[in-house]
SEFIZA-3560 file (N, C-alpha, C; in Angstrom, 3 decimals):
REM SEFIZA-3560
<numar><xx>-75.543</xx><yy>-64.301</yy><zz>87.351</zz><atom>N</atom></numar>
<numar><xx>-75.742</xx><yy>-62.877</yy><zz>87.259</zz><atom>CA</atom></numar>
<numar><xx>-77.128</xx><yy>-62.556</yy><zz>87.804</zz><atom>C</atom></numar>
<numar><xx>-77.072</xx><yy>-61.531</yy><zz>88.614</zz><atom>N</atom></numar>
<numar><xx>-78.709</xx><yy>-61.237</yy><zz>89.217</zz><atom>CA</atom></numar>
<numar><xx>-78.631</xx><yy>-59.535</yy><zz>89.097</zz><atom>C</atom></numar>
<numar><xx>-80.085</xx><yy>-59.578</yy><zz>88.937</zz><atom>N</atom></numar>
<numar><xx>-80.632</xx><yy>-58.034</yy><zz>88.967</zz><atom>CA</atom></numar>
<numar><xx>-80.487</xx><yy>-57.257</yy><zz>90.022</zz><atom>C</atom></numar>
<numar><xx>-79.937</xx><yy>-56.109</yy><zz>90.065</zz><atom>N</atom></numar>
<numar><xx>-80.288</xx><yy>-55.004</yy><zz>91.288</zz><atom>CA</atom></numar>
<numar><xx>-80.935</xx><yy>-54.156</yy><zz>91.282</zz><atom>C</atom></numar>
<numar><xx>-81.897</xx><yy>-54.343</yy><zz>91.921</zz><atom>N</atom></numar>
<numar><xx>-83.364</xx><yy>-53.001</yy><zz>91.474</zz><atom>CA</atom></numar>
<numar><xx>-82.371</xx><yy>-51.792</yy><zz>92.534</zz><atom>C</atom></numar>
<numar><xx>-82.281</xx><yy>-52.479</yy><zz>93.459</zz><atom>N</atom></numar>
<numar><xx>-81.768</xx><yy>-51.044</yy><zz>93.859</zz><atom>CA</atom></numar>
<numar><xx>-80.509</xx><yy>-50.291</yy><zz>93.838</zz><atom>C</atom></numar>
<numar><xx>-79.947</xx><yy>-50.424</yy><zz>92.678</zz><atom>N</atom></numar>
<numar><xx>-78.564</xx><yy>-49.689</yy><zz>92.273</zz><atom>CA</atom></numar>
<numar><xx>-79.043</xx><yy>-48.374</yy><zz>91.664</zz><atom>C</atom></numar>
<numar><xx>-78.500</xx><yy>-47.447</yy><zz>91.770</zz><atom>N</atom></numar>
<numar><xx>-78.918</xx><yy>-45.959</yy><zz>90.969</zz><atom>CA</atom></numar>
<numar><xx>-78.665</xx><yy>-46.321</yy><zz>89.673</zz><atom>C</atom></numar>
<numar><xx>-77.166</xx><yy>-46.506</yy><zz>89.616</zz><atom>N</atom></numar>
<numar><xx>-75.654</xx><yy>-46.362</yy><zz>88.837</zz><atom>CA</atom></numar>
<numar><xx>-76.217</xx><yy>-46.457</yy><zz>87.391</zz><atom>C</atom></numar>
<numar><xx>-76.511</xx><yy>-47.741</yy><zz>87.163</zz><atom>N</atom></numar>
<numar><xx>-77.259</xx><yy>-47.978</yy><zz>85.619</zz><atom>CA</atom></numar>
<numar><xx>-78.350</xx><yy>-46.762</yy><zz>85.675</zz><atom>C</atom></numar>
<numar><xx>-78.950</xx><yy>-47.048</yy><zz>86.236</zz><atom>N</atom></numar>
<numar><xx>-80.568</xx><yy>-46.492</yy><zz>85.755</zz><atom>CA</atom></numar>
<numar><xx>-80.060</xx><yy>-44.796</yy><zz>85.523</zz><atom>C</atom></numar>
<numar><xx>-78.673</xx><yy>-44.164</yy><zz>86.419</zz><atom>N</atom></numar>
<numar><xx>-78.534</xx><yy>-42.565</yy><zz>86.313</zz><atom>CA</atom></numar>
<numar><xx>-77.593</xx><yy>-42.572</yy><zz>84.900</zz><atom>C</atom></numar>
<numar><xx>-76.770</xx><yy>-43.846</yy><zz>84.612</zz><atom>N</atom></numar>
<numar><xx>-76.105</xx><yy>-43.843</yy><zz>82.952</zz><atom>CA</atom></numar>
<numar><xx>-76.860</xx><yy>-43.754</yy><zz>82.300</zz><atom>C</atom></numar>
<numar><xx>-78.013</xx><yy>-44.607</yy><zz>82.410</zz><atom>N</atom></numar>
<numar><xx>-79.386</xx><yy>-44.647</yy><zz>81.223</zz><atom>CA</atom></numar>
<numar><xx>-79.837</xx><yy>-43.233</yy><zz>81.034</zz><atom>C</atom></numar>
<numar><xx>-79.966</xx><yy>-42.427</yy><zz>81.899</zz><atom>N</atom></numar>
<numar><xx>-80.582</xx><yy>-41.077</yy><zz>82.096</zz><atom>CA</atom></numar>
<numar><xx>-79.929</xx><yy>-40.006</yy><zz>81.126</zz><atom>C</atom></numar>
<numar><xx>-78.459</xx><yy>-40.211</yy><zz>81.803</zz><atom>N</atom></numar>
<numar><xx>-77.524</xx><yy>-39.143</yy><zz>80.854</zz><atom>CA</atom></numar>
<numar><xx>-77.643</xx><yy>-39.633</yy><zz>79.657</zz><atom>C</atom></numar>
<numar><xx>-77.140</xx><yy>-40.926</yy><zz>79.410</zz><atom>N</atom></numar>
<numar><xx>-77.449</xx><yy>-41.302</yy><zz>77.837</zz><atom>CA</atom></numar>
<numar><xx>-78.296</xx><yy>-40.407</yy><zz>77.028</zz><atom>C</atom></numar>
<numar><xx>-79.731</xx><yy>-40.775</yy><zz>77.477</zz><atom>N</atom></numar>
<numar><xx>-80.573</xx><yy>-40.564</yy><zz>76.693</zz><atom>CA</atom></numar>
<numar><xx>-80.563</xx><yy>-38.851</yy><zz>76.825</zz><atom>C</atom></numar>
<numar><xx>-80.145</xx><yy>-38.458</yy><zz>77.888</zz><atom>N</atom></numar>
<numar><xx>-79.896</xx><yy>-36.626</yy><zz>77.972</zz><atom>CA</atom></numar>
<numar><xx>-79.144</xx><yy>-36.279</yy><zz>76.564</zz><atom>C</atom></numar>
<numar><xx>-77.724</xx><yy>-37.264</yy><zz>76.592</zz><atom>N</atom></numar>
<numar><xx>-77.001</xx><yy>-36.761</yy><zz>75.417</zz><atom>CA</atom></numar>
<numar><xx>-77.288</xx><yy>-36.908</yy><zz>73.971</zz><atom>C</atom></numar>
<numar><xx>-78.162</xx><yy>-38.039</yy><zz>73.580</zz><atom>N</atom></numar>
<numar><xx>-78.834</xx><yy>-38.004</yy><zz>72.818</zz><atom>CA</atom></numar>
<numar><xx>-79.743</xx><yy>-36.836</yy><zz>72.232</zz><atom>C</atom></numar>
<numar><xx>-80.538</xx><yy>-36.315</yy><zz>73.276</zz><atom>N</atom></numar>
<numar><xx>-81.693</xx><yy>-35.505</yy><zz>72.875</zz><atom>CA</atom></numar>
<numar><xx>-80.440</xx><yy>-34.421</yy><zz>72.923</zz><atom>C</atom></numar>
<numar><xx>-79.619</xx><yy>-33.958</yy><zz>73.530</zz><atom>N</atom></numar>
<numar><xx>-78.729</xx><yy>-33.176</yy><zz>72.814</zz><atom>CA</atom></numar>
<numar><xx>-78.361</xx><yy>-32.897</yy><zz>71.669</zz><atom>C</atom></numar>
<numar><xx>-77.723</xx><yy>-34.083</yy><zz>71.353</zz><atom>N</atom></numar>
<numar><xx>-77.348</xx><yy>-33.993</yy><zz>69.950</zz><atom>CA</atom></numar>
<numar><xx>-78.050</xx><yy>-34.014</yy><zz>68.781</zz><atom>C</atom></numar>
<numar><xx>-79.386</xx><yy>-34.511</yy><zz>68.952</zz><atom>N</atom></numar>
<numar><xx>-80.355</xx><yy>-34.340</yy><zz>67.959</zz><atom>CA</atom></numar>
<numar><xx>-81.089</xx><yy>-33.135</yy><zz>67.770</zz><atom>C</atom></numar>
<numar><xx>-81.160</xx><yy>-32.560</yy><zz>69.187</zz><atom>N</atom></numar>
<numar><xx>-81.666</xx><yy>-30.467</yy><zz>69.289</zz><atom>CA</atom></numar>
<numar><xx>-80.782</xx><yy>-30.226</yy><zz>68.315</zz><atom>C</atom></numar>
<numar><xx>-79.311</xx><yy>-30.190</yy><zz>68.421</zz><atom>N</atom></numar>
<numar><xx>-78.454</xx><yy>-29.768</yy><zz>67.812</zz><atom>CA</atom></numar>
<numar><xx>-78.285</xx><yy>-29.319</yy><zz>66.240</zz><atom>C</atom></numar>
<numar><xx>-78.116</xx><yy>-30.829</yy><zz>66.007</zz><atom>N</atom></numar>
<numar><xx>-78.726</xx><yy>-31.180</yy><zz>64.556</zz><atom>CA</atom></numar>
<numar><xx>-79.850</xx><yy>-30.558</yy><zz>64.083</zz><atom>C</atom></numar>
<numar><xx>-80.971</xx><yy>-30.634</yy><zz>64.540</zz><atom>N</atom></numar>
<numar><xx>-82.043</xx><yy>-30.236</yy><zz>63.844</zz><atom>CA</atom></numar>
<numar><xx>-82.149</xx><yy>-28.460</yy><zz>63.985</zz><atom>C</atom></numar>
<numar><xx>-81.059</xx><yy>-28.278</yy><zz>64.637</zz><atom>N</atom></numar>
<numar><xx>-80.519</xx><yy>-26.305</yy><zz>64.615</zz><atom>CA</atom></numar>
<numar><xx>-79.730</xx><yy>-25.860</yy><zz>63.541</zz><atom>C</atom></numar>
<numar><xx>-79.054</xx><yy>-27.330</yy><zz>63.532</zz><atom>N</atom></numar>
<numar><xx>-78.026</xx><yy>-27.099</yy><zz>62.212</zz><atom>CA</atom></numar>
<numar><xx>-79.202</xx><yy>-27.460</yy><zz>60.777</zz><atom>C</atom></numar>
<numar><xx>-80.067</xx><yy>-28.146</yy><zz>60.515</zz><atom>N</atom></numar>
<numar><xx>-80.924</xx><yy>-28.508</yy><zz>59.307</zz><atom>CA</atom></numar>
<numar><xx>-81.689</xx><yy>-27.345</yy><zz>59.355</zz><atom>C</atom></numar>
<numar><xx>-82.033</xx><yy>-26.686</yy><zz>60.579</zz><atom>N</atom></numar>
<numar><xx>-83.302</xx><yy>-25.387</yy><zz>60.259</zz><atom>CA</atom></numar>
<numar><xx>-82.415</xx><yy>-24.418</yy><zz>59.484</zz><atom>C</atom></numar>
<numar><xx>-81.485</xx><yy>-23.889</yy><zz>60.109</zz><atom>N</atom></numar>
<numar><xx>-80.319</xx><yy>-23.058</yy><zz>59.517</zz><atom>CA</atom></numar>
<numar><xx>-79.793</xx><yy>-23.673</yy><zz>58.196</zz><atom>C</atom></numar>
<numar><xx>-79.538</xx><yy>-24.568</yy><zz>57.899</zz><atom>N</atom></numar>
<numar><xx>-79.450</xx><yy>-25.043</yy><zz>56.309</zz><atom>CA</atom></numar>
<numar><xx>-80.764</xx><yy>-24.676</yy><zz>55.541</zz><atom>C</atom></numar>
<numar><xx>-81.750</xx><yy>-25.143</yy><zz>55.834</zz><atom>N</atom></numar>
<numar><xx>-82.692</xx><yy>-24.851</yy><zz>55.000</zz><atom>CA</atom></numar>
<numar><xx>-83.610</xx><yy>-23.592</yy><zz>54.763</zz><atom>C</atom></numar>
<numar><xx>-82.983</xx><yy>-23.078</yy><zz>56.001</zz><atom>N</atom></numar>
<numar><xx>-84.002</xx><yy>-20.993</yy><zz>55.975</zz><atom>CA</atom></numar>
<numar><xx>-82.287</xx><yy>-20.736</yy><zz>54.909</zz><atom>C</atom></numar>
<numar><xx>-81.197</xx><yy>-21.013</yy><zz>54.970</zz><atom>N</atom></numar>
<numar><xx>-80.448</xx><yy>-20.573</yy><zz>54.041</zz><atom>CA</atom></numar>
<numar><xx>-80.897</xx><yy>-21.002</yy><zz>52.520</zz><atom>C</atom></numar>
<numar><xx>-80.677</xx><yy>-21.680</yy><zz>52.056</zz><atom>N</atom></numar>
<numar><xx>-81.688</xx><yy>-22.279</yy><zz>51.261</zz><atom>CA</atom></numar>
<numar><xx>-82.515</xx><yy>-21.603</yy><zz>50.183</zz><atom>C</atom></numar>
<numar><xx>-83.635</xx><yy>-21.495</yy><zz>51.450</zz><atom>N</atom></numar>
<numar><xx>-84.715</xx><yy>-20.242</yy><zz>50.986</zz><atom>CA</atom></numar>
<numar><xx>-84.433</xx><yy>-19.388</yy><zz>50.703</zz><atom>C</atom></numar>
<numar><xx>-83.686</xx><yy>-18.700</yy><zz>51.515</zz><atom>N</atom></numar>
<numar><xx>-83.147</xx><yy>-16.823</yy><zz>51.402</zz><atom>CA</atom></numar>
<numar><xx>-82.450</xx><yy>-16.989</yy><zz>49.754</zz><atom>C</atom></numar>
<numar><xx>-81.607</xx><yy>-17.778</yy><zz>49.039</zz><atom>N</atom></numar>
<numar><xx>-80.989</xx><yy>-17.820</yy><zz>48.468</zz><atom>CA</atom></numar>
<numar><xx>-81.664</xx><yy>-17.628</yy><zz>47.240</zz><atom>C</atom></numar>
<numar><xx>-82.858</xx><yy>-18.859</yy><zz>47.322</zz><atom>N</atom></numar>
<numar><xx>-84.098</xx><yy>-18.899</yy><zz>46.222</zz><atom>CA</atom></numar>
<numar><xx>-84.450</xx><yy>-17.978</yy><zz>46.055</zz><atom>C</atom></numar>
<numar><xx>-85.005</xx><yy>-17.408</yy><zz>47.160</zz><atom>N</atom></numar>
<numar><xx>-86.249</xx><yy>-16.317</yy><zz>47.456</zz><atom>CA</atom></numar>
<numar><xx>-85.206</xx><yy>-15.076</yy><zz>46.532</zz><atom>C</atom></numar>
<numar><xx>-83.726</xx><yy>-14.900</yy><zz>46.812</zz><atom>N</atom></numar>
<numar><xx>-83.462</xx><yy>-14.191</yy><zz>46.221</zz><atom>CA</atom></numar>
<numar><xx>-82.964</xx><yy>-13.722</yy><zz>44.490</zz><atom>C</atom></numar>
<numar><xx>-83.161</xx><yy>-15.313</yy><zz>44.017</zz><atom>N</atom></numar>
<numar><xx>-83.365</xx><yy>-15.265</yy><zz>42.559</zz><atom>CA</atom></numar>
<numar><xx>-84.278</xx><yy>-15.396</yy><zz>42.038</zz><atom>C</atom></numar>
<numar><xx>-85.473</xx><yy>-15.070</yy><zz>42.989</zz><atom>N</atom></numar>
<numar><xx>-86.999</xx><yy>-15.057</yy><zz>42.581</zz><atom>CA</atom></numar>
<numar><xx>-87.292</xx><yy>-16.586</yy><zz>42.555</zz><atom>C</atom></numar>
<numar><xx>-86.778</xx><yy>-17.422</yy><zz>42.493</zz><atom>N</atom></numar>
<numar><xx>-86.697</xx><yy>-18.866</yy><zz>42.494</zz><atom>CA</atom></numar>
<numar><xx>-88.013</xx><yy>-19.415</yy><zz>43.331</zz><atom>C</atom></numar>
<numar><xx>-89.091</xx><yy>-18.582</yy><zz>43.442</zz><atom>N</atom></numar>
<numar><xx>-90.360</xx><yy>-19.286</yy><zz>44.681</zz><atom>CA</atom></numar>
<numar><xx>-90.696</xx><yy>-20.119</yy><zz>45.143</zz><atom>C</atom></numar>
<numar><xx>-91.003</xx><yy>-20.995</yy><zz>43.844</zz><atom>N</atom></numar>
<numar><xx>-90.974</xx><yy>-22.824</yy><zz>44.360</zz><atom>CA</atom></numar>
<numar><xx>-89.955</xx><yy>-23.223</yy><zz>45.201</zz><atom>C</atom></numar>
<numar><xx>-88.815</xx><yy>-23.387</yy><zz>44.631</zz><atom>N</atom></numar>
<numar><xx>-87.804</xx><yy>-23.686</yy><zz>45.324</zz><atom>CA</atom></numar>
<numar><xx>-87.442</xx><yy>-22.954</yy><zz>46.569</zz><atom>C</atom></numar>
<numar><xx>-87.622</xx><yy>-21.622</yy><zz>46.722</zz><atom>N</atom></numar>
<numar><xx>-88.140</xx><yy>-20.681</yy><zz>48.305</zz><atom>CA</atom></numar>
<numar><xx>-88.613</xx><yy>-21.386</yy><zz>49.228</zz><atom>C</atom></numar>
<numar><xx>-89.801</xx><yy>-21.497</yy><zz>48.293</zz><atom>N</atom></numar>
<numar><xx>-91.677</xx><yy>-21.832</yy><zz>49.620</zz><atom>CA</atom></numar>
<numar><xx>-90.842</xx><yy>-23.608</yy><zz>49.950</zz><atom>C</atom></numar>
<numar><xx>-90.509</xx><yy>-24.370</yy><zz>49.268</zz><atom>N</atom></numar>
<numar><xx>-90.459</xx><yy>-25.571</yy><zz>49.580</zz><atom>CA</atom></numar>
<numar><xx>-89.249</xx><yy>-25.769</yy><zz>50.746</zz><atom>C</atom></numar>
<numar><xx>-88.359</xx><yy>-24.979</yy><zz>50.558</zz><atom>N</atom></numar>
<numar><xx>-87.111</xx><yy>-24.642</yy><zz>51.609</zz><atom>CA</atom></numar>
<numar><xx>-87.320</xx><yy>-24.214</yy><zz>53.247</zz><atom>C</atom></numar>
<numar><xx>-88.529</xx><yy>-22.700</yy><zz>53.098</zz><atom>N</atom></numar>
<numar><xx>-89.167</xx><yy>-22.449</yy><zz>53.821</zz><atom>CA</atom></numar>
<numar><xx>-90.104</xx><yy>-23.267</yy><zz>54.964</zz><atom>C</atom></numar>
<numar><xx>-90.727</xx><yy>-24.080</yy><zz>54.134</zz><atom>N</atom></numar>
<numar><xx>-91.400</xx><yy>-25.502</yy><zz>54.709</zz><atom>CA</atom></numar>
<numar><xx>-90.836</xx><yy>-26.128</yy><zz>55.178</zz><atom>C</atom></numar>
<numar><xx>-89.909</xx><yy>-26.919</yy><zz>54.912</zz><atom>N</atom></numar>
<numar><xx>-88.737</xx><yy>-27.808</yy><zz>55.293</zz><atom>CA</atom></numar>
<numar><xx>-88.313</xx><yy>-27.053</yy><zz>56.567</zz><atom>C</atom></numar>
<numar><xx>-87.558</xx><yy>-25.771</yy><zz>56.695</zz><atom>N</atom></numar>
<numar><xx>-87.646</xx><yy>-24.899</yy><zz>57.734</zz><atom>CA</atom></numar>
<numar><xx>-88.264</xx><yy>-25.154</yy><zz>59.183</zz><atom>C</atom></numar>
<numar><xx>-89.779</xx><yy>-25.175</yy><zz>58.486</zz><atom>N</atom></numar>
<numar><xx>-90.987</xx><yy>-24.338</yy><zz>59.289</zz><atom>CA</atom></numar>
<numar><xx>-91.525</xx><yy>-26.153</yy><zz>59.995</zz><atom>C</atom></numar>
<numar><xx>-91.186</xx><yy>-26.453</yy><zz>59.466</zz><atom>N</atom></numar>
<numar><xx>-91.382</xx><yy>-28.538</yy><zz>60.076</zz><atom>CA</atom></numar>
<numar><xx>-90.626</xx><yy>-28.278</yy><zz>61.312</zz><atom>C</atom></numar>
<numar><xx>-89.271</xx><yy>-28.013</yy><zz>61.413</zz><atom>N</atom></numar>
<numar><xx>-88.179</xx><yy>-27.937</yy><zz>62.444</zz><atom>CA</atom></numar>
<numar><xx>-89.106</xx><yy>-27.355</yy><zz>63.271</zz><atom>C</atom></numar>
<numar><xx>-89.061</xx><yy>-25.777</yy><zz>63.427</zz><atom>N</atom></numar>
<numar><xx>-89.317</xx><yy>-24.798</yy><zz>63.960</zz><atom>CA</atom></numar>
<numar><xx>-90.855</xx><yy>-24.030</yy><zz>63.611</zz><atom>C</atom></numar>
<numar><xx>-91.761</xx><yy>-24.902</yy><zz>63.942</zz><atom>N</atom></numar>
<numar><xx>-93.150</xx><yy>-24.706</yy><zz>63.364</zz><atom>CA</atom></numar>
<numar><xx>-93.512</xx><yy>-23.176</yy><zz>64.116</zz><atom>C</atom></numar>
<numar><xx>-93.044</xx><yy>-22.213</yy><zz>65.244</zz><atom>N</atom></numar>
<numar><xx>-93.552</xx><yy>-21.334</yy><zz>65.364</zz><atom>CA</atom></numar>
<numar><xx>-92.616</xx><yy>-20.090</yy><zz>64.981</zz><atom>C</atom></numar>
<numar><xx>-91.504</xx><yy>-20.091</yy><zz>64.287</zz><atom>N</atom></numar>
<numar><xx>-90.181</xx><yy>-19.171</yy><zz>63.432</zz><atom>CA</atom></numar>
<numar><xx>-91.205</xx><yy>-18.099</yy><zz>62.992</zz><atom>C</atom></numar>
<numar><xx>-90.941</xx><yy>-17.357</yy><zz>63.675</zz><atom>N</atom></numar>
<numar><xx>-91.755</xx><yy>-16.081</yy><zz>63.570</zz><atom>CA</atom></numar>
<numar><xx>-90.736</xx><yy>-15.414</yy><zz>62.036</zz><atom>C</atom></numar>
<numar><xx>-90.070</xx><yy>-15.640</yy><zz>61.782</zz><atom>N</atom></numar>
<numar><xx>-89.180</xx><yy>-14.953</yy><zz>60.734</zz><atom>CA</atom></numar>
<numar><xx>-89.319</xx><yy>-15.815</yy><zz>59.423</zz><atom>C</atom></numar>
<numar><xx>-89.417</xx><yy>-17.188</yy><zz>59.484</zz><atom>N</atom></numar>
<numar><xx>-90.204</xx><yy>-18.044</yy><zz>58.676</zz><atom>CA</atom></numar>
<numar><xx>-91.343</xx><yy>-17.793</yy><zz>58.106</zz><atom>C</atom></numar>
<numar><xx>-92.069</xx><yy>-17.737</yy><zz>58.793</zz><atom>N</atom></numar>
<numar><xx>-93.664</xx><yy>-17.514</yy><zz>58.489</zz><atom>CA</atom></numar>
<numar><xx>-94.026</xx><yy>-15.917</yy><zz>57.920</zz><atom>C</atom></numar>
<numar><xx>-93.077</xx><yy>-14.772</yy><zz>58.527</zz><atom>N</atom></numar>
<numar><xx>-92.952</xx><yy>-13.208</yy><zz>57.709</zz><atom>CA</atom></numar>
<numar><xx>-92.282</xx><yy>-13.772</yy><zz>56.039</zz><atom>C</atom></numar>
<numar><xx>-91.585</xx><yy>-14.862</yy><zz>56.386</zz><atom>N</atom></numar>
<numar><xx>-90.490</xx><yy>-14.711</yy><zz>54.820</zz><atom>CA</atom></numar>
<numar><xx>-91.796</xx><yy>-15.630</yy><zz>53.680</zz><atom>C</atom></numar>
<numar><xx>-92.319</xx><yy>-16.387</yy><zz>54.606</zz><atom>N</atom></numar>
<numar><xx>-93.540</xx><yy>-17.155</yy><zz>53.349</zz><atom>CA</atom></numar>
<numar><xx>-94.348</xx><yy>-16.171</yy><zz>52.858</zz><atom>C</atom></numar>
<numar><xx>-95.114</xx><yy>-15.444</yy><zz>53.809</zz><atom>N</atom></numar>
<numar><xx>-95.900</xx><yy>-14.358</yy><zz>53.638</zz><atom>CA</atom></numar>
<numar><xx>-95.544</xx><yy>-13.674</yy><zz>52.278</zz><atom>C</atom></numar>
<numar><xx>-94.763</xx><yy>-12.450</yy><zz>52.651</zz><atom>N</atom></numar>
<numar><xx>-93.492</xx><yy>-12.167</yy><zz>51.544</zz><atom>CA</atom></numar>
<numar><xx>-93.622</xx><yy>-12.826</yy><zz>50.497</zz><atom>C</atom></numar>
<numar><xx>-93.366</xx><yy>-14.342</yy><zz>50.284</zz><atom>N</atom></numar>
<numar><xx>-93.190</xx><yy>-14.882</yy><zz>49.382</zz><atom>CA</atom></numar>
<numar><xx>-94.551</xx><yy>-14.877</yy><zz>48.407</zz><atom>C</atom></numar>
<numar><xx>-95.459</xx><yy>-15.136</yy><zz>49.032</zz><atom>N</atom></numar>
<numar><xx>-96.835</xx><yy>-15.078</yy><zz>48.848</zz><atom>CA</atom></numar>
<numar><xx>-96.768</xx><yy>-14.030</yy><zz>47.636</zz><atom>C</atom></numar>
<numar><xx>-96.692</xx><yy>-12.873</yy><zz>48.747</zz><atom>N</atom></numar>
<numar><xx>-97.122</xx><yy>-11.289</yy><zz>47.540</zz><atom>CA</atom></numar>
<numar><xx>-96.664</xx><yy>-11.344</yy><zz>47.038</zz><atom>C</atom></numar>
<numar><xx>-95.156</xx><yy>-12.330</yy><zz>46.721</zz><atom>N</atom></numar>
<numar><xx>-94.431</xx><yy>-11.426</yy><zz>45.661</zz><atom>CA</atom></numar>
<numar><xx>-94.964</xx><yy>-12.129</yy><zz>44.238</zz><atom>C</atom></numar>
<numar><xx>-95.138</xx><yy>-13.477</yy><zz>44.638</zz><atom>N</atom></numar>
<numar><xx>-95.928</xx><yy>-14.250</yy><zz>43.700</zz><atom>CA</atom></numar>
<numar><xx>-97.341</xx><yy>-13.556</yy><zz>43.101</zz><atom>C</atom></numar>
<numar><xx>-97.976</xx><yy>-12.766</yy><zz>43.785</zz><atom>N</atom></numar>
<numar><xx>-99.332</xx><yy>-12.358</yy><zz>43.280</zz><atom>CA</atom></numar>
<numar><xx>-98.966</xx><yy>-11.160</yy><zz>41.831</zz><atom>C</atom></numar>
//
């Protein structure tokens, strides 16, 4: 068995591979942000805060710039004061 440096074939499977991968893991981690801003909303709406803010976080890890995240902590903030 010998190496072929110059075959595409592997090296363009390797490519997609790893394309479909990072697919499916964007994916996922669309489906965990959306689980866990649900979560929150749920808390947040039995006054439940801790359990809110910690949901929220979990959230805000995924999607560190969720402009709707970061209004709902806020929120959470005052309501606590």
């Amino acid at each position: 068995m010998s190496v072929k440096d110059n075959e595409s074939y592997p090296k363009d499977q390797l490519d997609e591979i790893s394309r479909l991968i990072e697919e499916r893991l964007a994916g996922r981690s669309g489906q965990l942000f959306e689980q866990n801003f649900e979560k929150a909303e749920t808390a947040f709406s039995e006054k439940n805060y801790n359990v809110a803010r910690f949901w929220y976080k979990k959230a805000l890890e995924l999607r560190p710039d969720d402009a709707n995240v970061k209004k709902r902590l806020d929120e959470l903030e005052k309501a606590v004061r």
